[in-house]
Residue frames as a rotation matrix with the C-alpha (Angstrom) as fourth column:
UNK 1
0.614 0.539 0.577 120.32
-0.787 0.355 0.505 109.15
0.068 -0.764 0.642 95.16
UNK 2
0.828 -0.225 -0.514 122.67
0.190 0.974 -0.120 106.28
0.528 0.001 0.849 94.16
UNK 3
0.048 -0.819 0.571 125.17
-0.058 -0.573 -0.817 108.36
0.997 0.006 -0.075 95.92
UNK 4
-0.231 0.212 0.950 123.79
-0.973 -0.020 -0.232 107.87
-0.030 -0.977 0.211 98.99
UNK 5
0.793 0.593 0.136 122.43
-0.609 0.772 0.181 104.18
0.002 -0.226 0.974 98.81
UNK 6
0.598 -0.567 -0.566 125.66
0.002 0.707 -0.707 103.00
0.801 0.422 0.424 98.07
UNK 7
-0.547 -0.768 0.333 127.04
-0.413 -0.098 -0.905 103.72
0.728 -0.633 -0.263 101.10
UNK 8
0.055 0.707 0.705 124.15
-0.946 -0.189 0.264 101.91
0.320 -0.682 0.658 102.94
UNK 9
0.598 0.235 -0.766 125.43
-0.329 0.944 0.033 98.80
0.731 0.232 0.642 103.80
UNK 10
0.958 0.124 -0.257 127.07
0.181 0.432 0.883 97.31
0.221 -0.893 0.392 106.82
UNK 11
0.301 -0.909 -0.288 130.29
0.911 0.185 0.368 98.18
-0.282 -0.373 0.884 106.21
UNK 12
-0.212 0.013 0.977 129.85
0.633 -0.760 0.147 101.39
0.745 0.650 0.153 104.23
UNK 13
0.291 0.871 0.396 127.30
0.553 -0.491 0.673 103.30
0.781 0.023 -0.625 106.31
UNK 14
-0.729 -0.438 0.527 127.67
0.021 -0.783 -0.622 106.57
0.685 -0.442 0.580 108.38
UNK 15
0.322 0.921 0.217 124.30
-0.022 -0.222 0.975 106.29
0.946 -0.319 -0.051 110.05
UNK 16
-0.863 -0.427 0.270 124.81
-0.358 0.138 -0.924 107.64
0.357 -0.894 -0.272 113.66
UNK 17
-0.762 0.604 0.234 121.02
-0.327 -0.046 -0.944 106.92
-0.559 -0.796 0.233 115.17
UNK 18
-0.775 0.631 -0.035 118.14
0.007 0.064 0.998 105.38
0.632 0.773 -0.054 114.86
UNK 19
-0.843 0.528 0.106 114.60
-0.267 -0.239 -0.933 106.14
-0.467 -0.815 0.343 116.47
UNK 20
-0.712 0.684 -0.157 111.11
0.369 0.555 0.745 104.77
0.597 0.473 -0.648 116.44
UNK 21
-0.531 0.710 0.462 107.54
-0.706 -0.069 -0.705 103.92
-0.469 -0.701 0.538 117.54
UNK 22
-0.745 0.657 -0.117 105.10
0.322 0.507 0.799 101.55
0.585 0.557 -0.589 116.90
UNK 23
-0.612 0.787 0.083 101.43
-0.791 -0.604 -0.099 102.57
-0.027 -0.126 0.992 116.81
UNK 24
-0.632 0.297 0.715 98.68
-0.048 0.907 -0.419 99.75
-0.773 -0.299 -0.559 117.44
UNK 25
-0.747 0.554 0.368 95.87
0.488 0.081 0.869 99.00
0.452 0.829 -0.331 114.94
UNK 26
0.581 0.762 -0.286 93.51
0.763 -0.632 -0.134 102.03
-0.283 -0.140 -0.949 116.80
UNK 27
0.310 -0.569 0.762 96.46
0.746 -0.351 -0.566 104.26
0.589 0.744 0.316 116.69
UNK 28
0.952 -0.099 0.289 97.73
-0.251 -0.790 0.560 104.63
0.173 -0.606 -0.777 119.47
UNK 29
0.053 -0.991 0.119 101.31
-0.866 -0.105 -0.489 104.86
0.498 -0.077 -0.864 120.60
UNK 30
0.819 0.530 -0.221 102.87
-0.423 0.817 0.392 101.55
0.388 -0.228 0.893 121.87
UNK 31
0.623 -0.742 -0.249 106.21
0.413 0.041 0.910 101.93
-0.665 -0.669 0.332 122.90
UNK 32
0.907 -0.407 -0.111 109.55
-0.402 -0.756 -0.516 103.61
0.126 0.513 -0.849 121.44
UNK 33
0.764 -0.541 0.351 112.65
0.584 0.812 -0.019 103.29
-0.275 0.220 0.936 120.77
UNK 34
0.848 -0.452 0.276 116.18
-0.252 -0.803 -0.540 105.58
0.466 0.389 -0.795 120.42
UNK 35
0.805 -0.494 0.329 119.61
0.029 0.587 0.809 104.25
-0.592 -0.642 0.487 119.75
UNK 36
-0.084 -0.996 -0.032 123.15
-0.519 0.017 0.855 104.37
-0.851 0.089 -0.518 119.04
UNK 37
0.824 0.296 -0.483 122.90
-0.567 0.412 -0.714 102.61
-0.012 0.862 0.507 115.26
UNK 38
-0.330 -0.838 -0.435 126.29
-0.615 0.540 -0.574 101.29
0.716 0.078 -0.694 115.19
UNK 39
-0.550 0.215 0.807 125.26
-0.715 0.377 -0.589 99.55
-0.431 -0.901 -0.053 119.10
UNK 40
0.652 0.757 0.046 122.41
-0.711 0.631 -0.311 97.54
-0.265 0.170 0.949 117.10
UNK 41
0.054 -0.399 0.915 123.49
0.011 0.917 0.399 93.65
-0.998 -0.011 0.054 116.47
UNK 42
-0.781 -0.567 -0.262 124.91
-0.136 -0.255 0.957 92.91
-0.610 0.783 0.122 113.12
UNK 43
-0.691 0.650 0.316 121.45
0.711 0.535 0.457 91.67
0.128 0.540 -0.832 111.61
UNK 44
0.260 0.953 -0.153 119.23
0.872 -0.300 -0.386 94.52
-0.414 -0.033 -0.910 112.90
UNK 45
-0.234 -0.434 -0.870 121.86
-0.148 -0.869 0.473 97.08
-0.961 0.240 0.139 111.27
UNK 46
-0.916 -0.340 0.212 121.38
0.048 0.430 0.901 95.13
-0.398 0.836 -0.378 108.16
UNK 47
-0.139 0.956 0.260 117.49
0.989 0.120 0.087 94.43
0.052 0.269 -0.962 108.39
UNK 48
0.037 0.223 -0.974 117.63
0.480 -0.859 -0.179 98.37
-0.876 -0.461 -0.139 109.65
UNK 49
-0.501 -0.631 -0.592 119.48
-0.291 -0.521 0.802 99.81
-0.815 0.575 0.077 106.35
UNK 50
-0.818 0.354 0.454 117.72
0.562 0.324 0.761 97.56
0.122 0.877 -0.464 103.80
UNK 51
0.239 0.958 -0.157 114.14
0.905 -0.278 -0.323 99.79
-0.353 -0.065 -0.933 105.14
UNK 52
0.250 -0.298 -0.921 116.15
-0.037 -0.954 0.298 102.96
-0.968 -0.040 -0.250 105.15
UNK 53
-0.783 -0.394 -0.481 117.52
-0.215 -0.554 0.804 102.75
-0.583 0.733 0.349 101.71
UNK 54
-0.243 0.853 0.463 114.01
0.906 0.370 -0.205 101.87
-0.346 0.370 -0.863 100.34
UNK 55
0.400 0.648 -0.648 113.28
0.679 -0.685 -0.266 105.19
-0.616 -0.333 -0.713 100.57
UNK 56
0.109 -0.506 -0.856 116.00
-0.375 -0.818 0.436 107.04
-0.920 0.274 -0.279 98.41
UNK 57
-0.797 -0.601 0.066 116.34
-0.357 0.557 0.750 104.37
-0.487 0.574 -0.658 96.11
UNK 58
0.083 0.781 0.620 113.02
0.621 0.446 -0.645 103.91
-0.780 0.438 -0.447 94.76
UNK 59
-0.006 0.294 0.956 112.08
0.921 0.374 -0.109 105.50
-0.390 0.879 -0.273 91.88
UNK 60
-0.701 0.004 -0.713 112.57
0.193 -0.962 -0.195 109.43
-0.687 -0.274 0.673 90.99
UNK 61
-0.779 0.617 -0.113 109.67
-0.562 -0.606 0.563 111.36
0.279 0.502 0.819 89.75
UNK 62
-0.200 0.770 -0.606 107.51
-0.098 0.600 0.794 107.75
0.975 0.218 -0.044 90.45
UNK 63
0.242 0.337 -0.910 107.69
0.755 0.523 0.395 106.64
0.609 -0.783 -0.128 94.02
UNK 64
-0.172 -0.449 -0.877 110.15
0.915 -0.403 0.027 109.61
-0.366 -0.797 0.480 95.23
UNK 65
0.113 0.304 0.946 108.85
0.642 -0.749 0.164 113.27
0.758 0.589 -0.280 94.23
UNK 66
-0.797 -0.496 -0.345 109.97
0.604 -0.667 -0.436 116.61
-0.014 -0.556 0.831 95.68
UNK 67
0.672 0.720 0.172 107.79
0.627 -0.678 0.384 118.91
0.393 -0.150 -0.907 97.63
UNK 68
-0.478 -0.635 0.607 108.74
0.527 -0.760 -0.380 122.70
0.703 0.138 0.698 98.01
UNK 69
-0.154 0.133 -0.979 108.92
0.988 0.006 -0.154 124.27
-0.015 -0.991 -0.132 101.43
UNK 70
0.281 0.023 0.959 106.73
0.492 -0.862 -0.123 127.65
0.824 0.507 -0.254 101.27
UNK 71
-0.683 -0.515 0.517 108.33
-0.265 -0.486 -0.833 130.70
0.680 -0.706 0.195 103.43
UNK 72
0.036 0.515 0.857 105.15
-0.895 -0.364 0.257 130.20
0.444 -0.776 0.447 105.47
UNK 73
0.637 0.017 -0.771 105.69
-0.073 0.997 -0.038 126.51
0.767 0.080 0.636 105.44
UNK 74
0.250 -0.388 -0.887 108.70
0.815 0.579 -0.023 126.95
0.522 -0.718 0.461 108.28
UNK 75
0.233 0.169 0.958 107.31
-0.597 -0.752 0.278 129.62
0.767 -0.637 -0.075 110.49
UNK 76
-0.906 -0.133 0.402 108.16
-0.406 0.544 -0.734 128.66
-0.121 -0.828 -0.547 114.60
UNK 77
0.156 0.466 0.871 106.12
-0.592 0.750 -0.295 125.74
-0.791 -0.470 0.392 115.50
UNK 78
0.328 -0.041 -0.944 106.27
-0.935 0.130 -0.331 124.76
0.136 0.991 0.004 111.74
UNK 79
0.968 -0.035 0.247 107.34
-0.009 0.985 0.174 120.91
-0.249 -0.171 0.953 111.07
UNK 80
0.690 -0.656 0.307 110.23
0.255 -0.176 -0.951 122.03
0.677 0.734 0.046 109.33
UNK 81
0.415 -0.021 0.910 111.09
-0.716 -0.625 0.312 123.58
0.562 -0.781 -0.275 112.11
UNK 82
0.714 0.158 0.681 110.97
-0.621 0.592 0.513 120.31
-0.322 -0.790 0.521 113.87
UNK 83
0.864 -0.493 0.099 112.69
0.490 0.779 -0.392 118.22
0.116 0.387 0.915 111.45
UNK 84
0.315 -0.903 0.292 115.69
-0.466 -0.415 -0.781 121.21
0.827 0.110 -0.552 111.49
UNK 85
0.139 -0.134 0.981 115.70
-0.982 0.110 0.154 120.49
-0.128 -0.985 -0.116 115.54
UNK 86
0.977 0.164 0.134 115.31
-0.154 0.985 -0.079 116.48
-0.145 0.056 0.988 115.06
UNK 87
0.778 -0.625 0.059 118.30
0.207 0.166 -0.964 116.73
0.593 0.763 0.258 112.42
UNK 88
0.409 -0.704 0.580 120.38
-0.443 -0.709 -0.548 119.10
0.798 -0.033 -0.602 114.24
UNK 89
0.360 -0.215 0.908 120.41
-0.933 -0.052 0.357 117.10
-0.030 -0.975 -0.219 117.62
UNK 90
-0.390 -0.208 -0.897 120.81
-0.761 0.621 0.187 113.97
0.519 0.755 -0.401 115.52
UNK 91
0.272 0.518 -0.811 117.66
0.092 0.825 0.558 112.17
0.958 -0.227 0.177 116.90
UNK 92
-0.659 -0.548 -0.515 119.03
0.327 0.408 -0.852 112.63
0.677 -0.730 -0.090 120.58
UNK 93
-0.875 0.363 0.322 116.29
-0.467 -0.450 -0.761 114.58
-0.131 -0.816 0.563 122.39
UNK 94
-0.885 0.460 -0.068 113.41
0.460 0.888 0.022 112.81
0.070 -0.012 -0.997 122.92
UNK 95
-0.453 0.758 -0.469 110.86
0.182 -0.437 -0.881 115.39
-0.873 -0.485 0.060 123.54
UNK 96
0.052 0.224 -0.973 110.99
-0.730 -0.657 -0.190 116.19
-0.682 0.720 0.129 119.87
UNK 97
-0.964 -0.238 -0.117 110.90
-0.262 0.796 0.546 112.97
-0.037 0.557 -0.830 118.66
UNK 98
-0.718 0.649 -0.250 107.73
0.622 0.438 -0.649 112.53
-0.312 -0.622 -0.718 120.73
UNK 99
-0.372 0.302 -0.878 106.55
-0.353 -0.921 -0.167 115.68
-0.858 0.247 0.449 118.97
UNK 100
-0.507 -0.267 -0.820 107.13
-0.842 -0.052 0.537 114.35
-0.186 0.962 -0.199 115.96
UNK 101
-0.957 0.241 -0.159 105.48
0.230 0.970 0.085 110.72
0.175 0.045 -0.984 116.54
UNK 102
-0.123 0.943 -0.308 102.09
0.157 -0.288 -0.945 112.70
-0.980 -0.164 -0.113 117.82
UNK 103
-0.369 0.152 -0.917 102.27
-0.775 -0.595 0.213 114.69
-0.513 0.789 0.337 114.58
UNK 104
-0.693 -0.092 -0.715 102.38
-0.626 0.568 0.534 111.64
0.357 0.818 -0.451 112.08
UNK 105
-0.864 0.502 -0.032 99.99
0.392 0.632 -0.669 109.43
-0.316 -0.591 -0.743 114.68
UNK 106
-0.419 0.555 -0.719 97.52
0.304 -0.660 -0.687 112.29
-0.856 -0.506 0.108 114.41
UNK 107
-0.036 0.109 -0.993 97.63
-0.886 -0.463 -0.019 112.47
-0.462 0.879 0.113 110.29
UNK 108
-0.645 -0.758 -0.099 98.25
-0.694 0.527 0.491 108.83
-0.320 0.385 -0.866 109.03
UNK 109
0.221 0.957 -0.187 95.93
-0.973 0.229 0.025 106.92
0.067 0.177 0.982 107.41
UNK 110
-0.781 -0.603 0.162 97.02
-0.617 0.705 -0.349 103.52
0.096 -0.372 -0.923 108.40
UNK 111
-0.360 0.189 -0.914 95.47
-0.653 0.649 0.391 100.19
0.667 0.737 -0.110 107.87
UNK 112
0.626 -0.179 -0.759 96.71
0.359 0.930 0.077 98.46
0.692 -0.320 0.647 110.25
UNK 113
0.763 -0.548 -0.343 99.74
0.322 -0.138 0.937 98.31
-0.560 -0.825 0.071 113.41
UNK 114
0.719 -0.634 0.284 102.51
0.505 0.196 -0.841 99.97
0.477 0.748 0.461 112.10
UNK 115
0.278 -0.786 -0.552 106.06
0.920 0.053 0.388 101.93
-0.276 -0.616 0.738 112.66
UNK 116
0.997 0.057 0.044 107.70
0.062 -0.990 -0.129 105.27
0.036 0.132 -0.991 112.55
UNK 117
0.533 -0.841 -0.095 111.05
0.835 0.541 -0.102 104.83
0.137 -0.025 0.990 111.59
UNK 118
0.982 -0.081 -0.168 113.72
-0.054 -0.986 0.160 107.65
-0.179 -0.148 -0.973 111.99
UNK 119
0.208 -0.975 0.077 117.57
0.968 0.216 0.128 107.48
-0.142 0.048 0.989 110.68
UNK 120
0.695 -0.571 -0.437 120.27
-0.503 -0.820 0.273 110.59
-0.514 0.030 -0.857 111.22
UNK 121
0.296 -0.859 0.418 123.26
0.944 0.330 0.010 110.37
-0.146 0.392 0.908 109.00
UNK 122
0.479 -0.381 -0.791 126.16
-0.294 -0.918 0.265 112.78
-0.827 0.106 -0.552 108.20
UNK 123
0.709 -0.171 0.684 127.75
0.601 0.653 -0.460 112.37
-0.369 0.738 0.566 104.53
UNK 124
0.090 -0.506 -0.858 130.57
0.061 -0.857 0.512 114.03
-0.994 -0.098 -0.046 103.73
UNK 125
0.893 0.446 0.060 129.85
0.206 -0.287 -0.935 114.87
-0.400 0.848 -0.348 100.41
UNK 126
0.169 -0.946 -0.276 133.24
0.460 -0.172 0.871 114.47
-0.872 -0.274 0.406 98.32
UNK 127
0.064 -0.030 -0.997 134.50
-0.412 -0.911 0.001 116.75
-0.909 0.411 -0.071 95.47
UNK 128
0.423 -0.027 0.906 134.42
0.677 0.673 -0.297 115.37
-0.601 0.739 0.303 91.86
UNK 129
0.738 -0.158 -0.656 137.36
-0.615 -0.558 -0.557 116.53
-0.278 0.815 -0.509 90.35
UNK 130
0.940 -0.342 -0.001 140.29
0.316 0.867 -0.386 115.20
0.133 0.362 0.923 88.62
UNK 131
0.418 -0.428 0.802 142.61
-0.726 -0.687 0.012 116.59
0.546 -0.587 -0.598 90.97
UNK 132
-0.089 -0.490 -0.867 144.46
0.513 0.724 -0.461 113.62
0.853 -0.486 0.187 92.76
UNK 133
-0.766 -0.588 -0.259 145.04
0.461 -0.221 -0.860 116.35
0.449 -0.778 0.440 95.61
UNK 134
-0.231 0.962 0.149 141.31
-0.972 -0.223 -0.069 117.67
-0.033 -0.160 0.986 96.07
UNK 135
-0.186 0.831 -0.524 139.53
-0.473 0.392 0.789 113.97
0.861 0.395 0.320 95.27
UNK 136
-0.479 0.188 -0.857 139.73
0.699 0.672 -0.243 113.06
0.531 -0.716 -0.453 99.21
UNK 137
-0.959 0.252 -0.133 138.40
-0.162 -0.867 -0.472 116.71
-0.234 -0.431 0.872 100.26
UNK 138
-0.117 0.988 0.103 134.57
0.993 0.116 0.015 117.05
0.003 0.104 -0.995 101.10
UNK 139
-0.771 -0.223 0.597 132.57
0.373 -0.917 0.139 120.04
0.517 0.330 0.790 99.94
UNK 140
-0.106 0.640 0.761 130.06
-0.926 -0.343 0.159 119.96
0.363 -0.687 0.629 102.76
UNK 141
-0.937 -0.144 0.318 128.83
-0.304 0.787 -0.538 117.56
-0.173 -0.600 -0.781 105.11
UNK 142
-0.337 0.938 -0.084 125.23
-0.551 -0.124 0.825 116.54
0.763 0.325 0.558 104.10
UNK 143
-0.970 0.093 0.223 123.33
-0.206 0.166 -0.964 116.07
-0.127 -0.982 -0.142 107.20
UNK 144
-0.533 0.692 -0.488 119.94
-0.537 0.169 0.826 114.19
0.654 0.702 0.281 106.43
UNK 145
-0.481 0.583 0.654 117.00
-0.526 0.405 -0.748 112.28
-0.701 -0.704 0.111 107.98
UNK 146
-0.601 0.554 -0.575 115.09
-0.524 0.271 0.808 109.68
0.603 0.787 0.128 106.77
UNK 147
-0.396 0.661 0.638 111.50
-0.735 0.188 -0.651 108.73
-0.551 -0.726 0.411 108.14
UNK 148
-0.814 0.268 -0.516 110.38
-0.158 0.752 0.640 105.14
0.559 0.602 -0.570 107.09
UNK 149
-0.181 0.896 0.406 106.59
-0.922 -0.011 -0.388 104.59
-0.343 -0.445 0.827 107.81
UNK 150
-0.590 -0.175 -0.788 106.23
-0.522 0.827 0.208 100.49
0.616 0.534 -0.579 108.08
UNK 151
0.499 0.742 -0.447 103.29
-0.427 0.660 0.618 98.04
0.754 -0.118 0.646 108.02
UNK 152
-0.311 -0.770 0.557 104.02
-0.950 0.258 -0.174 95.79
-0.010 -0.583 -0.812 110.79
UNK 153
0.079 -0.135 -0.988 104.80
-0.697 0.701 -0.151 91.92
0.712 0.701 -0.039 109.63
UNK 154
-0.165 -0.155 -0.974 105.08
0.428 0.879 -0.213 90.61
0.889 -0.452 -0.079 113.08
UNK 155
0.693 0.183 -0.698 105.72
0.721 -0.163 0.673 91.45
0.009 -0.970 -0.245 116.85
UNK 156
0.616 -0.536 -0.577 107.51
0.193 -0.608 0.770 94.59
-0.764 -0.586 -0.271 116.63
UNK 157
-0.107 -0.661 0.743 108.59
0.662 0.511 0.549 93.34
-0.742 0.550 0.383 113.44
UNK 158
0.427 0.524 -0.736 108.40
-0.450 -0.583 -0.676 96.30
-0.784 0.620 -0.014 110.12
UNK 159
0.181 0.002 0.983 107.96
0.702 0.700 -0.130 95.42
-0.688 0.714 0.126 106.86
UNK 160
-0.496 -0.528 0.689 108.45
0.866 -0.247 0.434 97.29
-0.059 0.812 0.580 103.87
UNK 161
-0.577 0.238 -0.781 107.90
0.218 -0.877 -0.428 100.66
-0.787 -0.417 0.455 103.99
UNK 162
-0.290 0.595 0.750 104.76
0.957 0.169 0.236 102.09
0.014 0.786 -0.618 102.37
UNK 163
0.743 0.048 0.668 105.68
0.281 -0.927 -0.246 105.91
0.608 0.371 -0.702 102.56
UNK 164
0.166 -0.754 -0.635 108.44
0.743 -0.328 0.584 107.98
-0.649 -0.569 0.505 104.20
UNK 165
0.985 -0.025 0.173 110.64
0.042 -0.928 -0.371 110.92
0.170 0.373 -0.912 103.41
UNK 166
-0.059 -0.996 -0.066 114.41
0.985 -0.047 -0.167 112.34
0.163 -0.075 0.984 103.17
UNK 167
0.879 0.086 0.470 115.08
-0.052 -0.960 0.274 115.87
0.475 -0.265 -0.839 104.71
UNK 168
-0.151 -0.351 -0.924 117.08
-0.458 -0.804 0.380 117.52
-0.876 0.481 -0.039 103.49
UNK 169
0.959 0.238 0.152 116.39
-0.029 0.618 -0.785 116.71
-0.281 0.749 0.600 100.07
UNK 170
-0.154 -0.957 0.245 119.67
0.285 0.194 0.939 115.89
-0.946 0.214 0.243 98.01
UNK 171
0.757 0.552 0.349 119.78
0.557 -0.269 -0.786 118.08
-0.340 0.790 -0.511 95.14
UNK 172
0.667 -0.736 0.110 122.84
0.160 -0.003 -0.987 118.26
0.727 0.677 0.115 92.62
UNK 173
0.290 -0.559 -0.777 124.76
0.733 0.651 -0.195 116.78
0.615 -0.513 0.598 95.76
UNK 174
-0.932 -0.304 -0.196 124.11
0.291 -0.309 -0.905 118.91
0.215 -0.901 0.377 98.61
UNK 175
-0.699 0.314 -0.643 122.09
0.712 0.218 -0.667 119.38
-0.069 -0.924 -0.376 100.79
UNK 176
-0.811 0.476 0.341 118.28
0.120 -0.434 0.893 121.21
0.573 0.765 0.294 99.84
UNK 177
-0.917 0.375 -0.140 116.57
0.112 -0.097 -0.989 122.60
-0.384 -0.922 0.047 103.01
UNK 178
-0.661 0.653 -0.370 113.92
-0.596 -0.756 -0.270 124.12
-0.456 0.042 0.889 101.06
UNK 179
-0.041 0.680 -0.732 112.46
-0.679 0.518 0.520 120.63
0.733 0.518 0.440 99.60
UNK 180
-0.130 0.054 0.990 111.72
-0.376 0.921 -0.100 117.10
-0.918 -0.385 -0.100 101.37
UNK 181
-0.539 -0.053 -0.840 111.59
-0.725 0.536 0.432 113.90
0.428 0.842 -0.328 99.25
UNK 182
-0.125 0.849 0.513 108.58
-0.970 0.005 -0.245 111.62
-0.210 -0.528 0.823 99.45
UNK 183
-0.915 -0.213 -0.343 108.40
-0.345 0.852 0.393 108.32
0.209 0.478 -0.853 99.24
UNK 184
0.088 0.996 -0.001 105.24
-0.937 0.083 -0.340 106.25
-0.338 0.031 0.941 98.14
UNK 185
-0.607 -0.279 0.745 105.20
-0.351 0.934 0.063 102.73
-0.713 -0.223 -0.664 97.84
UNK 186
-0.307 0.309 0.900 102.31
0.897 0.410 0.165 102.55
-0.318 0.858 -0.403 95.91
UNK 187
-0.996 0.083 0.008 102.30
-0.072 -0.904 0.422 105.77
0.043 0.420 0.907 93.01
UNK 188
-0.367 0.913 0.179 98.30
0.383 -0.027 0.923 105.01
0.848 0.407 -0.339 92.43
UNK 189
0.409 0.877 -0.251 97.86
0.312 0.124 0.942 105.28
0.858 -0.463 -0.223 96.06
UNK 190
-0.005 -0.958 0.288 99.47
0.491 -0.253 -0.833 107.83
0.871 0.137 0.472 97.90
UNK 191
0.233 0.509 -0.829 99.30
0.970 -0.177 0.165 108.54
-0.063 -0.843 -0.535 101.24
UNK 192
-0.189 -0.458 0.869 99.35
0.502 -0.805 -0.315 112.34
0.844 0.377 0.382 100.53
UNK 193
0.874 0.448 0.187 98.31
0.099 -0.543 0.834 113.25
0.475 -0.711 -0.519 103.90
UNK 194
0.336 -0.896 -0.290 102.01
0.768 0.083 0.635 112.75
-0.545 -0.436 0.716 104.63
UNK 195
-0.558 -0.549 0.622 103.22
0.677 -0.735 -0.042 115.84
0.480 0.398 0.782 102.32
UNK 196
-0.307 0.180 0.934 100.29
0.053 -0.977 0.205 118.33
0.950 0.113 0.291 103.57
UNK 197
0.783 0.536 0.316 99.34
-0.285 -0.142 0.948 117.16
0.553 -0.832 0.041 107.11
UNK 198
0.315 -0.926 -0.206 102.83
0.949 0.305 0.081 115.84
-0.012 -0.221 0.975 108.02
UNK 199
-0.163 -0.982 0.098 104.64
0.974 -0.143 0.178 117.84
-0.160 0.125 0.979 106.57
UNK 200
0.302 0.727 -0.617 102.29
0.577 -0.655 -0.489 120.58
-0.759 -0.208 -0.616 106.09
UNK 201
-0.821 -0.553 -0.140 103.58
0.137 -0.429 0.893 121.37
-0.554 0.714 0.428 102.47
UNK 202
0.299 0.838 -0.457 100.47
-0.590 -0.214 -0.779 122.79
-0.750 0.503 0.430 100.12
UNK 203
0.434 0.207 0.877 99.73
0.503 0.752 -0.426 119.89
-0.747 0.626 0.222 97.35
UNK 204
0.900 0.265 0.347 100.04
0.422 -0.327 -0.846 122.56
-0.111 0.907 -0.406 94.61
UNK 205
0.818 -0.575 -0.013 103.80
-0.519 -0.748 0.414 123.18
-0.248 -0.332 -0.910 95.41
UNK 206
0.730 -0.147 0.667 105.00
0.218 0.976 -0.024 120.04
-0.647 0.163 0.744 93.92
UNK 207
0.480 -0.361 -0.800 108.24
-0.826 -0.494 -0.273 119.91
-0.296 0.791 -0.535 91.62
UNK 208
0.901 -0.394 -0.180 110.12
0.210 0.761 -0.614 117.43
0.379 0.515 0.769 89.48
């Protein structure tokens, strides 16, 4: 994971897109959002990235824990499904974003007003050898989402995320269709309806 956070900062970062919603305190939809990431002003790329790398960078095994996509798990209609489509268009079609904001609207156990964050990145994923003539070559491109699910702290404003996910997972540095990575803010209190009604992954499918 530190492989990826480190590259999340304002000058580092590959992120091509980011996409949203914010959901009211009944839960319903309140307005949206889908843009060019680089296009955002230097502070909301900054305030944008510090939410996104919450999510890889927390803890492994404690806050972040891998769940294992079963074959029935990405049948057509399947979320998987969706997130492949989401990923693949990198966040540009909007119908399936909208798809994807019902889903999580419809499953979330939420408190309060909050957000649906979305980030596309592409990493090119470089070789690790001691080759001088191979150590600028990449051995795949790791194409990834991350979904940041954030209280809201103000008008429009998210706060620290208190669950989310990476898809593809990242797993001995490429790219790992067959898991997601969960994030939980708080381990005692997990919003597991986000692995099996989200994501529609069976609890008992969990792995380290």
């Amino acid at each position: 994971m530190l492989e990826l956070t480190r590259r999340m900062t304002p000058a580092r970062t590959s992120f091509t897109r980011v996409a949203g919603c914010y959901v009211d305190k009944d839960g319903d939809f309140d307005g949206s959002f889908n843009t060019n990431f680089l296009k955002l002003s230097p502070s909301e790329r900054k305030r944008n990235l510090e939410l996104a790398k919450t999510i890889p960078f927390s803890e492994t095994n404690v806050k972040l824990k891998k769940y294992k996509f079963a074959p029935e798990d990405i049948k057509p209609g399947s979320m998987w499904q969706l997130l492949m489509a989401m990923k693949e268009c990198g966040l540009k079609n909007d119908a399936l974003m909208d798809t994807f904001y019902d889903v999580v609207m419809e499953n979330y156990h939420a408190s309060g007003e909050y957000a649906i964050l979305v980030f596309h990145d592409r990493y090119d994923v470089p070789v690790k050898a001691s080759d001088k003539e191979r150590m600028w070559e990449s051995e795949e491109v790791f194409e990834y989402l991350i979904c940041a699910i954030c209280p809201l702290t103000g008008e429009y404003e998210p706060g620290r995320p208190e669950c989310g996910f990476l898809f593809p997972a990242f797993t001995d540095r490429s790219g790992d269709t067959e898991h997601a990575a969960v994030f939980q803010a708080n381990a005692d209190r997990p919003h597991m309806e986000m692995v099996d009604k989200v994501l529609g992954i069976s609890l008992k499918r969990k792995v380290k």
